[in-house]
mmCIF file of the N, C-alpha and C atoms, coordinates in Angstrom:
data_MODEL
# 
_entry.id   MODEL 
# 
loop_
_atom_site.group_PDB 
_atom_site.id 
_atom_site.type_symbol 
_atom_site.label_atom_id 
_atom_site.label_alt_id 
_atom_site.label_comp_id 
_atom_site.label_asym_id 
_atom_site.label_entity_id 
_atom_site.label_seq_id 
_atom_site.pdbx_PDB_ins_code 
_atom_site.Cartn_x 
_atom_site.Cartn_y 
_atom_site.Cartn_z 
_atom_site.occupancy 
_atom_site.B_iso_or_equiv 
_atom_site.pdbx_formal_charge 
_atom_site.auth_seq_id 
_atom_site.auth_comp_id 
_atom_site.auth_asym_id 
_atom_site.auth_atom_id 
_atom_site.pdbx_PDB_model_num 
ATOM 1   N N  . UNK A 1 1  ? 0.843   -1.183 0.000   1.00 0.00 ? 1  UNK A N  1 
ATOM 2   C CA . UNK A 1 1  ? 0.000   0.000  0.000   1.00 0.00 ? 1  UNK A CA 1 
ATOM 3   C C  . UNK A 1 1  ? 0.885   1.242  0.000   1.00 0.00 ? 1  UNK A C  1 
ATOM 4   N N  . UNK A 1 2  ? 0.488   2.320  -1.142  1.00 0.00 ? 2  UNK A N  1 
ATOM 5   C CA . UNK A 1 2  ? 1.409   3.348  -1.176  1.00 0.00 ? 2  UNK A CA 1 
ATOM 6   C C  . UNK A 1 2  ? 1.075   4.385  0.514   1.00 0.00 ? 2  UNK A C  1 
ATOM 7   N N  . UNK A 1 3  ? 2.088   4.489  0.929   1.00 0.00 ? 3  UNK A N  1 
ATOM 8   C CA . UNK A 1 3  ? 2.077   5.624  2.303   1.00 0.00 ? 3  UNK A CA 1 
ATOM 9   C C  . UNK A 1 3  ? 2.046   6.606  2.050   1.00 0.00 ? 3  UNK A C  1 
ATOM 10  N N  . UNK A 1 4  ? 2.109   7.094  0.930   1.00 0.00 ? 4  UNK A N  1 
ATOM 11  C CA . UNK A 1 4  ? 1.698   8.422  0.458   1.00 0.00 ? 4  UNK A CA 1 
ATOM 12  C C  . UNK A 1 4  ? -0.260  8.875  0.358   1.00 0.00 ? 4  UNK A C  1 
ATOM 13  N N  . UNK A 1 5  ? -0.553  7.850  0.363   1.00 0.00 ? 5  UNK A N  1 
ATOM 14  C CA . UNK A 1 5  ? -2.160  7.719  -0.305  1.00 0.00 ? 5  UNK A CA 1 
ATOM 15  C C  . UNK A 1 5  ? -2.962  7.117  0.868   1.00 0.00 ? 5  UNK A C  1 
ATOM 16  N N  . UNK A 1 6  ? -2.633  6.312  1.781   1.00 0.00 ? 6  UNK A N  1 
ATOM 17  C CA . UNK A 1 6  ? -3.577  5.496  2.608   1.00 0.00 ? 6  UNK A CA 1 
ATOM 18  C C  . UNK A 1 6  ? -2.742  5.805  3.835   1.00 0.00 ? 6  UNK A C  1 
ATOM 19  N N  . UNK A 1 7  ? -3.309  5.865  5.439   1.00 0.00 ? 7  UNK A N  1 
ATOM 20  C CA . UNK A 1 7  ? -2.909  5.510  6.572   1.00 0.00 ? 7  UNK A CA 1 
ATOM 21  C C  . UNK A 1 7  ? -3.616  4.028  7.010   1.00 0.00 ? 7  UNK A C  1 
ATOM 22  N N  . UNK A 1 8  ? -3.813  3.692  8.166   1.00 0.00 ? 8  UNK A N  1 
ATOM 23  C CA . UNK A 1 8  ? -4.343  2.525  8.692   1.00 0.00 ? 8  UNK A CA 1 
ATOM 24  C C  . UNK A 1 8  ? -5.753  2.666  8.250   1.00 0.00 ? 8  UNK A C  1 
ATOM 25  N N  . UNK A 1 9  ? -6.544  3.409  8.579   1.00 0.00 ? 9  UNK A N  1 
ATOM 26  C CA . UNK A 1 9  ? -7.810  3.745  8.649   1.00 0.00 ? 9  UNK A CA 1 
ATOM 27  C C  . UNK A 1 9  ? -8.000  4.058  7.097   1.00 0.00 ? 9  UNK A C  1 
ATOM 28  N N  . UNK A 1 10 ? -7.377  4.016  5.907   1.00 0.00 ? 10 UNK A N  1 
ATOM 29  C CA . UNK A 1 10 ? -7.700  4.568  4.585   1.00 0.00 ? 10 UNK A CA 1 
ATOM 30  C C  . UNK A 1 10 ? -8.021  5.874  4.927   1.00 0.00 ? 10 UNK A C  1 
ATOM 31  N N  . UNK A 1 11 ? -7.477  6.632  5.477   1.00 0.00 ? 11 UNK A N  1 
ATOM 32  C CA . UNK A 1 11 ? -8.050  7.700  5.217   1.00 0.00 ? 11 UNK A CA 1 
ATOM 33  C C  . UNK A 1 11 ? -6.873  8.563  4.237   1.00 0.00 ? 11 UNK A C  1 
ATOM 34  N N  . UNK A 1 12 ? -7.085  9.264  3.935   1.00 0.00 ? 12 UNK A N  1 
ATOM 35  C CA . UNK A 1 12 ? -5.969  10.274 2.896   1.00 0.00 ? 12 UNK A CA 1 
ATOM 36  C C  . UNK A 1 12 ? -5.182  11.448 3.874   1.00 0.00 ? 12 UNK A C  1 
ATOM 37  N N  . UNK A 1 13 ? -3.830  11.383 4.207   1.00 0.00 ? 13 UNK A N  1 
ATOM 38  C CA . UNK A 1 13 ? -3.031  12.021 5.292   1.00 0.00 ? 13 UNK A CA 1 
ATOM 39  C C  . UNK A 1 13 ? -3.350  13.445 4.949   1.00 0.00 ? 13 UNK A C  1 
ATOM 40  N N  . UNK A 1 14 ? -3.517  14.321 6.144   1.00 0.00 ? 14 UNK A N  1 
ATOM 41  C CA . UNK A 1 14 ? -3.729  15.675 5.878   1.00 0.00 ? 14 UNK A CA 1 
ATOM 42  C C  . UNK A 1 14 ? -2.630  16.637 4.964   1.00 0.00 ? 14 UNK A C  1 
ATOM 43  N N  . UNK A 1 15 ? -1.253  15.920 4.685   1.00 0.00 ? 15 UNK A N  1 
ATOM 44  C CA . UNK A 1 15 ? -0.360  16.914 3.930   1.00 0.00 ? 15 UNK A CA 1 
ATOM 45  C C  . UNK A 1 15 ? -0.578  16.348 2.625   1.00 0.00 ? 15 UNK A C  1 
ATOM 46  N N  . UNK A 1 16 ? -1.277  15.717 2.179   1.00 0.00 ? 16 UNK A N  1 
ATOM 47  C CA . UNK A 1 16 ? -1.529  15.142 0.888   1.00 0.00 ? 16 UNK A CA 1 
ATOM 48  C C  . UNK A 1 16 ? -2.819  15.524 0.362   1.00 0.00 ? 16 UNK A C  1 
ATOM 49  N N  . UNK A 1 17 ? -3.563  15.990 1.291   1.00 0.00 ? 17 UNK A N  1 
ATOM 50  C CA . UNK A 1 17 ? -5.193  16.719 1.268   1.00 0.00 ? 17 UNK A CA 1 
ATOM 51  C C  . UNK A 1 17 ? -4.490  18.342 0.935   1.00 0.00 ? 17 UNK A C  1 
ATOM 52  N N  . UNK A 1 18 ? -3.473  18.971 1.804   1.00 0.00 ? 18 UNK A N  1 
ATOM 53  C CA . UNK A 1 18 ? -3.047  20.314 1.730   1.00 0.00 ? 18 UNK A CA 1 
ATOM 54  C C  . UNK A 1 18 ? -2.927  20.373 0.343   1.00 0.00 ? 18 UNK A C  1 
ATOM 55  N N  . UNK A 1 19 ? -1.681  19.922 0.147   1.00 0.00 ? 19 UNK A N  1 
ATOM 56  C CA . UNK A 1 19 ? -0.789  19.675 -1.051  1.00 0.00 ? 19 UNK A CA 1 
ATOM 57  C C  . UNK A 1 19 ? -1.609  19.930 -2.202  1.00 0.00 ? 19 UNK A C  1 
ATOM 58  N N  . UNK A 1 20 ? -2.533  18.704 -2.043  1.00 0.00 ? 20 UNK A N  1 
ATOM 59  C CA . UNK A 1 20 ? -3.850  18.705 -3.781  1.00 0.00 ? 20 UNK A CA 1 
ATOM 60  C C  . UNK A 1 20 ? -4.401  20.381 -3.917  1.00 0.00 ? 20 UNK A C  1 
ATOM 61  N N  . UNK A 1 21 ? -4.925  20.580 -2.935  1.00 0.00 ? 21 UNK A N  1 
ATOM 62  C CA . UNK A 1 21 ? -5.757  22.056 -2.892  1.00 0.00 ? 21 UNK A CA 1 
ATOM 63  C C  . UNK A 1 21 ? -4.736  22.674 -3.132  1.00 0.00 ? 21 UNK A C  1 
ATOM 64  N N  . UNK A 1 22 ? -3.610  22.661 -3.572  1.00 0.00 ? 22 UNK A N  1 
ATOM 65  C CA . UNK A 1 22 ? -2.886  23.693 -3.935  1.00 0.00 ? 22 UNK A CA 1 
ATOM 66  C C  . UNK A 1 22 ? -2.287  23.557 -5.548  1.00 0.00 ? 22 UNK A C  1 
ATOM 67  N N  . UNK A 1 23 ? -2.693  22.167 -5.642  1.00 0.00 ? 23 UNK A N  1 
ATOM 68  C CA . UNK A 1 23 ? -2.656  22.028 -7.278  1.00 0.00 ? 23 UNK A CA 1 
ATOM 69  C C  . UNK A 1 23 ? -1.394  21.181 -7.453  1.00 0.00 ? 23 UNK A C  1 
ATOM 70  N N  . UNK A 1 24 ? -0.859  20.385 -6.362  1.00 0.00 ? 24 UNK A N  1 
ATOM 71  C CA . UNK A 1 24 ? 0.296   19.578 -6.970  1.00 0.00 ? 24 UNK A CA 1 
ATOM 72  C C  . UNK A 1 24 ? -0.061  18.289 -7.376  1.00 0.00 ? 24 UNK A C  1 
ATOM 73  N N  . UNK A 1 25 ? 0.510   18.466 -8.398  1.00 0.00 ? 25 UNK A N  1 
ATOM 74  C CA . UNK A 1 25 ? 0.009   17.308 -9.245  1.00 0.00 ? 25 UNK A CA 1 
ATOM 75  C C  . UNK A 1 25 ? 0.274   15.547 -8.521  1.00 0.00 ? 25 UNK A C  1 
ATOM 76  N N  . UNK A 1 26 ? 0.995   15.961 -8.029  1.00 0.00 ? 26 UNK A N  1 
ATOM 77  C CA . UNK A 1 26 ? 1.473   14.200 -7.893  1.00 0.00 ? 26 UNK A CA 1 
ATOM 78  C C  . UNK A 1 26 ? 0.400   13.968 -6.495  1.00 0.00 ? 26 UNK A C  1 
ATOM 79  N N  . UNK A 1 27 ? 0.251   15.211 -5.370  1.00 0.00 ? 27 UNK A N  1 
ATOM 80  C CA . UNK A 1 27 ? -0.760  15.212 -4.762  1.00 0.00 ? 27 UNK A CA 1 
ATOM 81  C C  . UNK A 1 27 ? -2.217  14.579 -5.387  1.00 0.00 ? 27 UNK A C  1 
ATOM 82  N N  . UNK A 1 28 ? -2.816  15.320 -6.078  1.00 0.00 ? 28 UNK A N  1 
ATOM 83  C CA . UNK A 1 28 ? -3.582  15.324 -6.984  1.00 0.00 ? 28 UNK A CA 1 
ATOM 84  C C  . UNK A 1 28 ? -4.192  14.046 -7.574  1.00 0.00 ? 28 UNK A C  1 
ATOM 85  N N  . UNK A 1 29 ? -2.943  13.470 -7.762  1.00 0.00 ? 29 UNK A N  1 
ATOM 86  C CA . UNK A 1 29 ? -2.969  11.982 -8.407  1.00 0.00 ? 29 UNK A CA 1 
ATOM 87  C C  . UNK A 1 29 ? -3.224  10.986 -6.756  1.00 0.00 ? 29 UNK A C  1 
ATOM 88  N N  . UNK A 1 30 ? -2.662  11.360 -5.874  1.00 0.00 ? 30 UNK A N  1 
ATOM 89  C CA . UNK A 1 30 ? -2.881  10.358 -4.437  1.00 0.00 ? 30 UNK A CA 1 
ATOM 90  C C  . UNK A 1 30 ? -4.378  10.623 -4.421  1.00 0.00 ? 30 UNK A C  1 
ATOM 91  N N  . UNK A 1 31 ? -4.841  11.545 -4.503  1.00 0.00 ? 31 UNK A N  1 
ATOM 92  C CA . UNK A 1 31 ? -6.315  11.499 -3.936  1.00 0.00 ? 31 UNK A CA 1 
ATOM 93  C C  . UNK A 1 31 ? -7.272  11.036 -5.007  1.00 0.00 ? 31 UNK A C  1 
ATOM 94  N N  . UNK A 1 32 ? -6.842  11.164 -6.277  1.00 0.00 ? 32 UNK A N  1 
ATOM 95  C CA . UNK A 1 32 ? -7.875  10.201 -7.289  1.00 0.00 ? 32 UNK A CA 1 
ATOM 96  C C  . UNK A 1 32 ? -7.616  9.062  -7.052  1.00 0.00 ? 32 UNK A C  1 
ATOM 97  N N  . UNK A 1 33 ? -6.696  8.709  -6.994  1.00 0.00 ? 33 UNK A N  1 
ATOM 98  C CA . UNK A 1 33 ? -6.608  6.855  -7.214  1.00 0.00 ? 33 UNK A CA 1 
ATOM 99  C C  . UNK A 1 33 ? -7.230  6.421  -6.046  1.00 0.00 ? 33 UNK A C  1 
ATOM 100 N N  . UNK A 1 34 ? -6.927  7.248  -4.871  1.00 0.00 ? 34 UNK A N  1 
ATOM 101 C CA . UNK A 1 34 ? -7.777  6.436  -3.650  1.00 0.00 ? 34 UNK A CA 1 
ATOM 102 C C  . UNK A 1 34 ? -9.509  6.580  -3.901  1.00 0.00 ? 34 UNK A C  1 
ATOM 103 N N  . UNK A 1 35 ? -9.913  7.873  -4.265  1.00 0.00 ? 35 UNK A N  1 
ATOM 104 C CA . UNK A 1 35 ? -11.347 7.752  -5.029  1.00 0.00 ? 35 UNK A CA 1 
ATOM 105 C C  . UNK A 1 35 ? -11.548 6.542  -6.228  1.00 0.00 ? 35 UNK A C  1 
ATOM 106 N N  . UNK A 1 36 ? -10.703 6.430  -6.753  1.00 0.00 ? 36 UNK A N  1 
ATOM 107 C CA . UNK A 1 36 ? -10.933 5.926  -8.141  1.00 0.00 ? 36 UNK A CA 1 
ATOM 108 C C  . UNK A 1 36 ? -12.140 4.618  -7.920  1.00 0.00 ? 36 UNK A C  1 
ATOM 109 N N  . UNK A 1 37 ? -12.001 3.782  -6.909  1.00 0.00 ? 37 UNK A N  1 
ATOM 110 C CA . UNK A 1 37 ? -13.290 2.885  -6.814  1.00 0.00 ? 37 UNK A CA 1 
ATOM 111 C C  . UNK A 1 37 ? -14.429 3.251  -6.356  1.00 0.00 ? 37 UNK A C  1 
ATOM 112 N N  . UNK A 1 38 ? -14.180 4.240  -5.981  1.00 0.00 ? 38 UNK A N  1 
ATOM 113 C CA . UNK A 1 38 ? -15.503 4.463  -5.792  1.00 0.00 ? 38 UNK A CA 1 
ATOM 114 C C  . UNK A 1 38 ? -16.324 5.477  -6.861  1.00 0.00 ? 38 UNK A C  1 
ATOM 115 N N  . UNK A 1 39 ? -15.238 6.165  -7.637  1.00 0.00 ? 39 UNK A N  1 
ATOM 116 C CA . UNK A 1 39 ? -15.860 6.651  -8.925  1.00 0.00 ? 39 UNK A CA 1 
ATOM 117 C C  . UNK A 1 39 ? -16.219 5.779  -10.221 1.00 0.00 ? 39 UNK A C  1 
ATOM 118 N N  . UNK A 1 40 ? -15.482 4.791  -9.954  1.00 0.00 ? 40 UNK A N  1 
ATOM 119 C CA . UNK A 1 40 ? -15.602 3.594  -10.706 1.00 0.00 ? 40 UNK A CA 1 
ATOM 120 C C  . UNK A 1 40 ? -17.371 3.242  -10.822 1.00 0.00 ? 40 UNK A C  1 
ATOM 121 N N  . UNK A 1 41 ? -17.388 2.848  -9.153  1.00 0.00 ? 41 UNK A N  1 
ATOM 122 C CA . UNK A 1 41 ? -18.777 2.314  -8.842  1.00 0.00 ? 41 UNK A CA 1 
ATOM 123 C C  . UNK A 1 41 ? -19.791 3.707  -9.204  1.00 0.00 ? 41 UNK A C  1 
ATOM 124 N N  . UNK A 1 42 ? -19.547 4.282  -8.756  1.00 0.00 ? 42 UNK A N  1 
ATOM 125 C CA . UNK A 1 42 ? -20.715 5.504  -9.298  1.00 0.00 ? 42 UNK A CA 1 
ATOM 126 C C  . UNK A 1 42 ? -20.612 5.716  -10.720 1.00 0.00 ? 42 UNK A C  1 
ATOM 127 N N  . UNK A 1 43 ? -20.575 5.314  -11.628 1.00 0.00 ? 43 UNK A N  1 
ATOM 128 C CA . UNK A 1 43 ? -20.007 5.374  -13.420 1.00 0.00 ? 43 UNK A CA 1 
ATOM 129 C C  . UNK A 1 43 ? -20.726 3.952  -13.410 1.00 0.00 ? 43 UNK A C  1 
ATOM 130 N N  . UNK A 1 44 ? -20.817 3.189  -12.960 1.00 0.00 ? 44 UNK A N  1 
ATOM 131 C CA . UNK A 1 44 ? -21.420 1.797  -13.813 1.00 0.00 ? 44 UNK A CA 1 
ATOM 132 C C  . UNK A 1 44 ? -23.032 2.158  -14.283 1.00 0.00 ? 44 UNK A C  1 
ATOM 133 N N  . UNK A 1 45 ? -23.453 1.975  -15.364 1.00 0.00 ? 45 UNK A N  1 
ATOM 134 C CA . UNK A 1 45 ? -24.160 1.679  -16.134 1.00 0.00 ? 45 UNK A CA 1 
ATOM 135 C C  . UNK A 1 45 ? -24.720 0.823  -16.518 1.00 0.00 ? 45 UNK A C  1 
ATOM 136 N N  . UNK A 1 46 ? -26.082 0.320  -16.872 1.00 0.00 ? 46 UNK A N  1 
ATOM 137 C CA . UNK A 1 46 ? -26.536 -0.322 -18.259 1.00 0.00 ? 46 UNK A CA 1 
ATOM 138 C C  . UNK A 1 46 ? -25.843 0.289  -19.523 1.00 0.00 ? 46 UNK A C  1 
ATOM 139 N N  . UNK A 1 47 ? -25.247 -0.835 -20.040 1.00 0.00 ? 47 UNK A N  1 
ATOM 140 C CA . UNK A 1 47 ? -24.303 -0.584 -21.730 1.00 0.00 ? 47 UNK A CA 1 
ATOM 141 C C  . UNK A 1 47 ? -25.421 -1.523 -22.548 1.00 0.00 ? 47 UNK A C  1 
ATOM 142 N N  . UNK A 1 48 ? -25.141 -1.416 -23.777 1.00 0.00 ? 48 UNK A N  1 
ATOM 143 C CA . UNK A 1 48 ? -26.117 -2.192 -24.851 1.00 0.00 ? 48 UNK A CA 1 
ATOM 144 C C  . UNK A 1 48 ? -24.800 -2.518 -25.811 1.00 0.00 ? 48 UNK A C  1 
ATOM 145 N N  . UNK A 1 49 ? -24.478 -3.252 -26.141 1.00 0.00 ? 49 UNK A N  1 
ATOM 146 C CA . UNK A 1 49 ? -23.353 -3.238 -27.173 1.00 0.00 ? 49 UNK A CA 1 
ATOM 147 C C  . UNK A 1 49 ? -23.954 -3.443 -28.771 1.00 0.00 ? 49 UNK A C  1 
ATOM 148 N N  . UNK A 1 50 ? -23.435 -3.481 -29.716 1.00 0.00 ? 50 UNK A N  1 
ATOM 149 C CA . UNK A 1 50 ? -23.630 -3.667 -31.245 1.00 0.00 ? 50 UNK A CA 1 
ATOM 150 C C  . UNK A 1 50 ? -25.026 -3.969 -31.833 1.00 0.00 ? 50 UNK A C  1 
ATOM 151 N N  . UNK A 1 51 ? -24.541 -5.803 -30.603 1.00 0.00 ? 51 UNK A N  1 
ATOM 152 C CA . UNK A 1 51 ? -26.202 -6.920 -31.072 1.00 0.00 ? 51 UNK A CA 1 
ATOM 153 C C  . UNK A 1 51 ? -27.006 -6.551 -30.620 1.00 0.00 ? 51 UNK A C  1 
ATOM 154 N N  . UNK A 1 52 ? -27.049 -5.354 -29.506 1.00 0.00 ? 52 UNK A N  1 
ATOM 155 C CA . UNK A 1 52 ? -28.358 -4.810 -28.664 1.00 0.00 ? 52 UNK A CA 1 
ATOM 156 C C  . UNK A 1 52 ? -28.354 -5.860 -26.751 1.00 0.00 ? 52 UNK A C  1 
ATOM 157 N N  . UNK A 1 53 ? -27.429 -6.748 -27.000 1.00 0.00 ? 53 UNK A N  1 
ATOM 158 C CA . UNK A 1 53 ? -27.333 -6.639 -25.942 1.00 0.00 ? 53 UNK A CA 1 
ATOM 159 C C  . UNK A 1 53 ? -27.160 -5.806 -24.804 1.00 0.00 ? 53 UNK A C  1 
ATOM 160 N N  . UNK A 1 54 ? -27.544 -6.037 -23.513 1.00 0.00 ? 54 UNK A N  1 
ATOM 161 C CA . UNK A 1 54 ? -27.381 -5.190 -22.444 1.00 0.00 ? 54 UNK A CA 1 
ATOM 162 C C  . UNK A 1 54 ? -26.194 -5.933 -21.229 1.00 0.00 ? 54 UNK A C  1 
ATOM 163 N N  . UNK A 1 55 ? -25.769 -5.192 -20.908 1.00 0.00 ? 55 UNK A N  1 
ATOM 164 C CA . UNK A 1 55 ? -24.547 -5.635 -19.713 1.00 0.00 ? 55 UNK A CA 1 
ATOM 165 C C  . UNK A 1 55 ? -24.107 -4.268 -19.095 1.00 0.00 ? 55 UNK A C  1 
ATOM 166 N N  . UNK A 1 56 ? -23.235 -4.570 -17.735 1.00 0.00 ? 56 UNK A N  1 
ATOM 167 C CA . UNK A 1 56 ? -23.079 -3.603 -16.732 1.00 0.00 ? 56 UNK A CA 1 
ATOM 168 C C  . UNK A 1 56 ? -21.628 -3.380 -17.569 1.00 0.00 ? 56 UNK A C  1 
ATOM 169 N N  . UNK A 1 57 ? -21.492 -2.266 -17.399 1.00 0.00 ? 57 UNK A N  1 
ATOM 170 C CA . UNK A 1 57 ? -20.175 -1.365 -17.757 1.00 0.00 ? 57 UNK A CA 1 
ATOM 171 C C  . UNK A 1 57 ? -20.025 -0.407 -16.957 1.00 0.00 ? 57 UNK A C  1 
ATOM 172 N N  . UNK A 1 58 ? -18.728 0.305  -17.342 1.00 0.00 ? 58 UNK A N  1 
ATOM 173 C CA . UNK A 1 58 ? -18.285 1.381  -16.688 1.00 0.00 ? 58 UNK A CA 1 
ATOM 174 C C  . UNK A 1 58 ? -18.524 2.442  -17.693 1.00 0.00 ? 58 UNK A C  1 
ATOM 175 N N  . UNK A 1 59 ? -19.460 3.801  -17.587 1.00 0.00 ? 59 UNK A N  1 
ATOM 176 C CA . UNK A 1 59 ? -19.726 4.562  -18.170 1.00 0.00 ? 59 UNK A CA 1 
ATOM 177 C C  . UNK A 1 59 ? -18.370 5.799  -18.717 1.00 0.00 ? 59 UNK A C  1 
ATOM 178 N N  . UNK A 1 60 ? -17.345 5.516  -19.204 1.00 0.00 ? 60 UNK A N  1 
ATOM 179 C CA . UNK A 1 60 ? -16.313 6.374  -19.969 1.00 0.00 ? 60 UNK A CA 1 
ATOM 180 C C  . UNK A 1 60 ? -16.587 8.149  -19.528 1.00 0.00 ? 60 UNK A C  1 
ATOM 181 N N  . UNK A 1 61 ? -17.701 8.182  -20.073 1.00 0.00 ? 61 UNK A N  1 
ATOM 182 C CA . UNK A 1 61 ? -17.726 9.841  -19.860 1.00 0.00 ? 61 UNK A CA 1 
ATOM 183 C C  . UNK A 1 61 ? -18.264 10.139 -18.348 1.00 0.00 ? 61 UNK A C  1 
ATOM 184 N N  . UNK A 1 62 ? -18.923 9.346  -18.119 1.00 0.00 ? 62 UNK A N  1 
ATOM 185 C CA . UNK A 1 62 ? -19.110 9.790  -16.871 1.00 0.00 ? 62 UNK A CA 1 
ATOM 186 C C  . UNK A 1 62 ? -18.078 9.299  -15.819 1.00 0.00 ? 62 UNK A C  1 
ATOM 187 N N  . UNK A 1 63 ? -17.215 8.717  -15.861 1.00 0.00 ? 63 UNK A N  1 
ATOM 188 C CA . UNK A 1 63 ? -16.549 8.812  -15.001 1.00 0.00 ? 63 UNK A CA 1 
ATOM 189 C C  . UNK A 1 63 ? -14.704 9.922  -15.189 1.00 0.00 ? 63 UNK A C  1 
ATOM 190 N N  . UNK A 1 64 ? -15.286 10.351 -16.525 1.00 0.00 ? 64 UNK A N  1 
ATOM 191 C CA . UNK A 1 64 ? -14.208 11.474 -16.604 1.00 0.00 ? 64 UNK A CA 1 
ATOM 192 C C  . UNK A 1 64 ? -14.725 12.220 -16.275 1.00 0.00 ? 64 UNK A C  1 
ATOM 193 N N  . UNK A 1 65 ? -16.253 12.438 -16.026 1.00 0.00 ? 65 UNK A N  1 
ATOM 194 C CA . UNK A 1 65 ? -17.105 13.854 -15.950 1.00 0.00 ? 65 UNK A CA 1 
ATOM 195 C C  . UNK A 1 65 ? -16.303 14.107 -13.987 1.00 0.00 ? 65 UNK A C  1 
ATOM 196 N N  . UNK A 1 66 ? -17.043 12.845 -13.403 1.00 0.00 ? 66 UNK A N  1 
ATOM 197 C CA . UNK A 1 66 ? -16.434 12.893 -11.887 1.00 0.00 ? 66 UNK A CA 1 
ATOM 198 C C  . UNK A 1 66 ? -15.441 13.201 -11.554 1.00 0.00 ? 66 UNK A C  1 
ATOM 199 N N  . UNK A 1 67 ? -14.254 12.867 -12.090 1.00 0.00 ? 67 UNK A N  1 
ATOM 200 C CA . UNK A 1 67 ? -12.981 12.965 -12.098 1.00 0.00 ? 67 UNK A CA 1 
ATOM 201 C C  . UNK A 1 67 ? -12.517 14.342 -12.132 1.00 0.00 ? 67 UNK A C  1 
ATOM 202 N N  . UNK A 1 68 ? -13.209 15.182 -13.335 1.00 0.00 ? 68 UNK A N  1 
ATOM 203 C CA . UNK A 1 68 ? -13.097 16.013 -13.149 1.00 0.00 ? 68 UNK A CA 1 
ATOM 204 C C  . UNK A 1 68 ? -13.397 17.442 -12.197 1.00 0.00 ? 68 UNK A C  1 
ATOM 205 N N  . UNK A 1 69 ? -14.971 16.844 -11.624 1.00 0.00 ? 69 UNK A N  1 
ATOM 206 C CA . UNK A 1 69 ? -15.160 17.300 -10.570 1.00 0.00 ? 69 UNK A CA 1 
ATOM 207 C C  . UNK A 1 69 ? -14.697 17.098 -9.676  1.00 0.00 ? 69 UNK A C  1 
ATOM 208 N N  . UNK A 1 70 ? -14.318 16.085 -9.320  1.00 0.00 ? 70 UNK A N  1 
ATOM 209 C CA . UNK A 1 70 ? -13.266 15.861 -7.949  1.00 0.00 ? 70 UNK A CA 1 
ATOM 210 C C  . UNK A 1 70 ? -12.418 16.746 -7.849  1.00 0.00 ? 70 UNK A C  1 
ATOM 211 N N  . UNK A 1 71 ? -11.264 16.941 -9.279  1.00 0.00 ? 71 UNK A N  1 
ATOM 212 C CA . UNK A 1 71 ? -10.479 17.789 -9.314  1.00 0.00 ? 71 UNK A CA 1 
ATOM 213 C C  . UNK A 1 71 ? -10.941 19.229 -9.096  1.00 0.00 ? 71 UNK A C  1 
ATOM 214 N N  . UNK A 1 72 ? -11.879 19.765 -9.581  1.00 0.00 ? 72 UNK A N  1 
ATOM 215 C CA . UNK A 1 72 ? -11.907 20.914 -9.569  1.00 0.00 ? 72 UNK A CA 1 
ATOM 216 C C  . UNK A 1 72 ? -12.794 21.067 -8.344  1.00 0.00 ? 72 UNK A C  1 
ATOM 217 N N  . UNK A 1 73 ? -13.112 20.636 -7.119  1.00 0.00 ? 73 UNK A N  1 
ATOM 218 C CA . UNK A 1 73 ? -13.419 20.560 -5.909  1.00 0.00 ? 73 UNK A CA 1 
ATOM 219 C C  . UNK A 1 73 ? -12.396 20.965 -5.117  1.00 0.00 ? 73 UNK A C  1 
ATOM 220 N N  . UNK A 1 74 ? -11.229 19.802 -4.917  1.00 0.00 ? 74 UNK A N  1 
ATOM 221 C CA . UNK A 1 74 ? -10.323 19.898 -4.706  1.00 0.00 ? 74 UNK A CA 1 
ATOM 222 C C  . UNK A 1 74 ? -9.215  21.192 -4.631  1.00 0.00 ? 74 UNK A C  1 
ATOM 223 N N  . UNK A 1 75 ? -9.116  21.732 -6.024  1.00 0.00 ? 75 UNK A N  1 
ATOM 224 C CA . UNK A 1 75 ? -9.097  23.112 -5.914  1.00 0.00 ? 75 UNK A CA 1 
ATOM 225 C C  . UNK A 1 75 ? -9.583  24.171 -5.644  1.00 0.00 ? 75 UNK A C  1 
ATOM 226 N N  . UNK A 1 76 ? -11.100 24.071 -5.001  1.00 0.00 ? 76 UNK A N  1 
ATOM 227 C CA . UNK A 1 76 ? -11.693 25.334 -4.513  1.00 0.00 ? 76 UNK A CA 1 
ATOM 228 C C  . UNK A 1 76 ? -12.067 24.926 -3.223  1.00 0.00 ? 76 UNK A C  1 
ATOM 229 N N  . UNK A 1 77 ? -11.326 23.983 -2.514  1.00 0.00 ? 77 UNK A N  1 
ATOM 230 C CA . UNK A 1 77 ? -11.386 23.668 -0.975  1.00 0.00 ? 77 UNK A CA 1 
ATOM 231 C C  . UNK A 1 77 ? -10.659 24.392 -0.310  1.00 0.00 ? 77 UNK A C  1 
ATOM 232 N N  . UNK A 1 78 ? -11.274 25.390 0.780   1.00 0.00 ? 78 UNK A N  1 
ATOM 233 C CA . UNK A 1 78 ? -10.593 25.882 1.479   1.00 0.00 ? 78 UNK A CA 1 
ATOM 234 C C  . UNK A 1 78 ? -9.978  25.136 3.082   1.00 0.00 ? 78 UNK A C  1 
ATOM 235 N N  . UNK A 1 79 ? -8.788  25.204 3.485   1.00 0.00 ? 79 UNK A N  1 
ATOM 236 C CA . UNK A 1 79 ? -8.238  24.979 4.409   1.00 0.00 ? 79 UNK A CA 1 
ATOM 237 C C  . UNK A 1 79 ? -7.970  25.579 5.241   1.00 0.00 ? 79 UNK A C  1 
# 
């Protein structure tokens, strides 16, 4: 488990919460990936593919849509 991204409790360490709100990127990147399953799970969908089948997927745009809100949250969090 990266120690940059998780403590015991998963939670995200407060100089890595600072850090993002200030726009550093590699910050930035610790706090998506620890979201990332759970943006994952909020993005699944009904998909239909070609034959008209239906199956669960991960919705592409919507989970760049989140992503991006995360980010730009992130930057207007005050500390």
């Amino acid at each position: 488990m990266n120690a940059m991204t998780n403590d015991e409790r998963g939670l995200l360490p407060y100089p890595v919460i600072v850090a993002a709100t200030k726009g550093e990127s590699e910050a930035m990147q610790a706090v998506i990936e620890h979201y990332n399953g759970y943006i994952s799970s909020l993005s699944m969908r009904k998909l239909r593919d070609e034959r008209g089948n239906t199956y669960w997927g991960i919705d592409e745009d919507m989970r760049d849509y989140l992503h991006s809100k995360l980010m730009e949250s992130i930057l207007g969090f005050k500390i």
